[in-house]
C-alpha positions as CSV (number, residue, x, y, z in Angstrom):
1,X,0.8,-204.9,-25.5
2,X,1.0,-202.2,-27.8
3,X,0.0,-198.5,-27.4
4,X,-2.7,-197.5,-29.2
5,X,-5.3,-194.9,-30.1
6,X,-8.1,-195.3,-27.4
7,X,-11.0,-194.1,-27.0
8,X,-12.6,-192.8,-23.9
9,X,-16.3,-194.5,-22.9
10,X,-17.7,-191.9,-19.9
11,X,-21.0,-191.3,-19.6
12,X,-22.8,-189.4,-16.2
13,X,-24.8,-192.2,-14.4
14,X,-27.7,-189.9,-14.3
15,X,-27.2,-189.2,-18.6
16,X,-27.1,-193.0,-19.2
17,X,-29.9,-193.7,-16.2
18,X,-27.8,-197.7,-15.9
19,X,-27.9,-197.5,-12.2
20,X,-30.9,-200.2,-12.9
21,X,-31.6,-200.4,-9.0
22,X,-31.5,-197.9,-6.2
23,X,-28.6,-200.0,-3.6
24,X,-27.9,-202.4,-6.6
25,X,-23.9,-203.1,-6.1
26,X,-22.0,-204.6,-8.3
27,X,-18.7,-207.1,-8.0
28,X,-15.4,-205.5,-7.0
29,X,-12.8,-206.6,-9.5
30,X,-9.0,-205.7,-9.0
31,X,-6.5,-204.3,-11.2
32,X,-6.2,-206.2,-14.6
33,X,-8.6,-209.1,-13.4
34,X,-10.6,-210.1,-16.4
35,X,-15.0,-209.3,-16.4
36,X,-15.4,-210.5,-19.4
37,X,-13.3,-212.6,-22.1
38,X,-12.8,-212.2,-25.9
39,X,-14.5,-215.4,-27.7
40,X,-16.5,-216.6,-24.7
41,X,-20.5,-216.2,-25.1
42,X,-22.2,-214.0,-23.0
43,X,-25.7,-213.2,-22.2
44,X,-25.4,-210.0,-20.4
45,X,-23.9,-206.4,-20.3
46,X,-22.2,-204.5,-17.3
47,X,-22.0,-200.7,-15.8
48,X,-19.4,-199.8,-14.8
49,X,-20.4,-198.3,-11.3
50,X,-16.6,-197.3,-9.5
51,X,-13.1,-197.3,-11.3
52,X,-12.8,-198.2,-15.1
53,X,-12.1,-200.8,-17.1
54,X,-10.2,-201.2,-20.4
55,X,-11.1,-203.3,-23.6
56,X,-8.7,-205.2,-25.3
57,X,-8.7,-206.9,-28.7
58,X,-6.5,-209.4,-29.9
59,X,-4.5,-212.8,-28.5
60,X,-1.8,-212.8,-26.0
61,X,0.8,-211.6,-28.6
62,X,-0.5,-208.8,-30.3
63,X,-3.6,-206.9,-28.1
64,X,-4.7,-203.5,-28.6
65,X,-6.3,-201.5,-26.4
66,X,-10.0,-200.3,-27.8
67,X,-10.9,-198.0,-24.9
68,X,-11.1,-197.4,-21.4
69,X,-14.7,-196.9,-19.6
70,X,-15.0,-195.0,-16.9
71,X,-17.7,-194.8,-13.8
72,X,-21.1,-194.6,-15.4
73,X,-20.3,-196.2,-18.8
74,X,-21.4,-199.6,-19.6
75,X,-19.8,-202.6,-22.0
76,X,-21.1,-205.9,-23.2
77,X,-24.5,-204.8,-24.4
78,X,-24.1,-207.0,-28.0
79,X,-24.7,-210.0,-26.2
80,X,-27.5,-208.6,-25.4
81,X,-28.9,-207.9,-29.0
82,X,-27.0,-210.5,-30.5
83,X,-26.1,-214.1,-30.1
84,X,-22.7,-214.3,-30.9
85,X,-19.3,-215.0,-28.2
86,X,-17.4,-211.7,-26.9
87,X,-15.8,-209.2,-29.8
88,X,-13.3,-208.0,-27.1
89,X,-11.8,-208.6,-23.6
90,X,-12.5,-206.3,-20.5
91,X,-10.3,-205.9,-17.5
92,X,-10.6,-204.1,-14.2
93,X,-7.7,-201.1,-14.9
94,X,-6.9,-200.2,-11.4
95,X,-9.7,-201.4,-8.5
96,X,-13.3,-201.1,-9.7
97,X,-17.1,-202.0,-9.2
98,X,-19.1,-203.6,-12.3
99,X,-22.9,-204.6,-12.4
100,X,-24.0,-206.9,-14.2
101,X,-27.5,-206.9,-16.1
102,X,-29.2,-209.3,-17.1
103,X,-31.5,-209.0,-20.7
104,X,-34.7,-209.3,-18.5
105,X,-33.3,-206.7,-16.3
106,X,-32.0,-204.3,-19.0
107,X,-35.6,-204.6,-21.2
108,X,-37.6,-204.1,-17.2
109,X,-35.3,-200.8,-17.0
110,X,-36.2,-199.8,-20.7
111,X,-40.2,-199.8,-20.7
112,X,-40.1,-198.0,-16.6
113,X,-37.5,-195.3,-18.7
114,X,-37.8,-195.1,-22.5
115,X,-35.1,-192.6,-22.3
116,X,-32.5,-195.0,-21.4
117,X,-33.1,-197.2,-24.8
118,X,-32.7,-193.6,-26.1
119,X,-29.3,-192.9,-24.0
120,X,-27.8,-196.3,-25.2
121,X,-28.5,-195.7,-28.5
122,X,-26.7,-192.5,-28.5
123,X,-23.8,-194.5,-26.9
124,X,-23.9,-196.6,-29.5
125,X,-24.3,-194.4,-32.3
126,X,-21.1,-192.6,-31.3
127,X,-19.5,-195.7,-30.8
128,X,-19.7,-196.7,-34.1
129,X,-19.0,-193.6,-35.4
130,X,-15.5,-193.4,-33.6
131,X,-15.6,-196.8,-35.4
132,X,-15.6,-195.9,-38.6
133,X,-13.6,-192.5,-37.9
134,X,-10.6,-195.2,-37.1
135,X,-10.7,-197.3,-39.9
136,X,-10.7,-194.1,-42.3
137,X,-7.7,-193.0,-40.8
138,X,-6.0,-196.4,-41.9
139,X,-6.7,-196.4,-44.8
């Protein structure tokens, strides 16, 4: 794999408000296991509740590490919004916990807290931004 700029997804549970359900636990997934896979469709997103997790972009000979998410950060949320197959690969980095959440789930959070459509969008927002900052700086 070759090292690359990453960039660091952390947000404070309480700042995102993902822990969707008081006691909700998510799976335990150990070091490099795969959550979700590049290419494969999905229909919901995770928070990451314990540990992080890293995403990866690219086949088995030439993967690059997007970013690493840490407790309180979520992943997955364009299959959500979107119908299309996974833009990346996540993997447990070390031991951690992941919820997953459902659309139903996700849109049943949103109207009980509008804030938290508000707290993904930021997340998203700066996403892309970091985006776009990368591809300026190859060109």
């Amino acid at each position: 794999m070759e090292p690359s700029p990453q960039r660091s997804f952390a947000a404070p549970r309480d700042k995102v408000g993902m822990t969707m359900a008081k006691g909700a636990l998510g799976a335990l997934y150990k070091d490099k296991e795969v959550i979700v896979r590049q290419g494969e469709p999905g229909d919901c997103m995770y928070v990451v509740q314990a540990g992080q997790v890293e995403v990866l972009h690219g086949d088995s000979e030439n993967t690059q590490r997007l970013a690493v998410i840490s407790a309180g950060g979520f992943f997955g949320e364009m299959a959500i919004f979107e119908s299309e197959v996974r833009s990346a690969t996540v993997r447990a980095l070390g031991d951690s916990r992941v919820l997953k959440v459902d659309k139903k789930t996700l849109l049943r959070r949103i109207r009980e807290d509008p804030l938290l459509a508000l707290n993904l969008l930021r997340t998203l927002s700066a996403r892309l931004r970091d985006a776009a900052g990368d591809e300026d700086q190859t060109r």
